[in-house]
Structure formats: C-alpha cells, structure tokens
N, C-alpha and C positions, 0 to 999 in steps of 0.2 A: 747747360740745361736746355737752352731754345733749340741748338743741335738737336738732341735729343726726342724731342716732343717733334719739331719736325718730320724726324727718321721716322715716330711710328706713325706719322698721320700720312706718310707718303706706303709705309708696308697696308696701313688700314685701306686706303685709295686702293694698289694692289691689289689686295684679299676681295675688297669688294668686286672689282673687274673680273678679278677671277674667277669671284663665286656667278656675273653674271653670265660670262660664257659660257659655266658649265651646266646653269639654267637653259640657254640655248642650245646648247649642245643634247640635251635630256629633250628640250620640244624639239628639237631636229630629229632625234632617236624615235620620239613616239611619231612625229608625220608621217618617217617612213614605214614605220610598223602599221600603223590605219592604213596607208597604201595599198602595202601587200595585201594587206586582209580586203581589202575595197576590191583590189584587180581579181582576186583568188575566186571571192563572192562572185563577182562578176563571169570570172569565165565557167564555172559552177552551171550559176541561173543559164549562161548560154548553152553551155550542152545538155539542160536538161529543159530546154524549150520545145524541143522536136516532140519528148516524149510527153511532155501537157499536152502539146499541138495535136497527139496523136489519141491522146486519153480522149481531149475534149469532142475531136468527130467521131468518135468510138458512140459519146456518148449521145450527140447529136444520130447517129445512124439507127440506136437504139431506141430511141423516143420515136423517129419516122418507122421502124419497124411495128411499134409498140401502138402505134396513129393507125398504120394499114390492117394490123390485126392481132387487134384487141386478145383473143384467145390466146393467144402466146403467150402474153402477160400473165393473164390470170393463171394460166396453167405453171406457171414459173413460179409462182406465190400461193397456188393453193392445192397444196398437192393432193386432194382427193378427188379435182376433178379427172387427173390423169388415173387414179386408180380406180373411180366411177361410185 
C-alpha cells in the first residue's frame, strides 16, 4: 500500500511540473505575441511620422498665411464676401 501512495504522490509532483511548464510556456507564447504587436505598432508610428511631420508645417504655413492676410481667411469662411 506505501508503494502505492508513493507512486501517486510522485505521478501528482509530475502533473504538477508539468502543468507549470506549460503555464510558462503559455507566458512565453503571449511575450512574444505583445512583441510582434509592440515592433509592428512601432514600425506603423515610424512610417507614418513624415506625414504628421508634414500635416503639422502644412498647418503651421497656414496660420502664417492666414497672420499676413486676413482676407483670405475670411473669404474661405464666408462665402458671400467672394460673391459680394
């Protein structure tokens, strides 16, 4: 009988190792999954830095236009002055 009870407290030791590798193995699987998705996001935000880079002096150029002469403005926003 001591046999015995030993046998399964050595299979239960086992089971349990087992189960925690396959717990590490499952956070090993998800790290590398946030990875990819962290480098993808990443290279993403980098190609699309030029075209904010380009929005934002677009709209900086805009405002300096919009400083030197006023009328352009308004005339963009209130369309009866162009029709009079």
């Amino acid at each position: 009988m001591g046999a015995l009870i030993c046998h399964k407290e050595k299979i239960g030791k086992g089971y349990r190792a087992f189960r925690h590798q396959a717990q590490a193995f499952e956070l090993e699987k998800q790290k590398l999954k946030w990875e990819i998705f962290c480098s993808k996001k990443g290279r993403e935000m980098e190609k699309e830095r030029p075209l904010k880079e380009r929005m934002e002096l677009e709209n900086e150029r805009m405002k300096e236009l919009e400083l030197i002469n006023p009328q352009h403005q308004r005339s963009k926003s209130d369309p009866s002055i162009i029709t009079g």
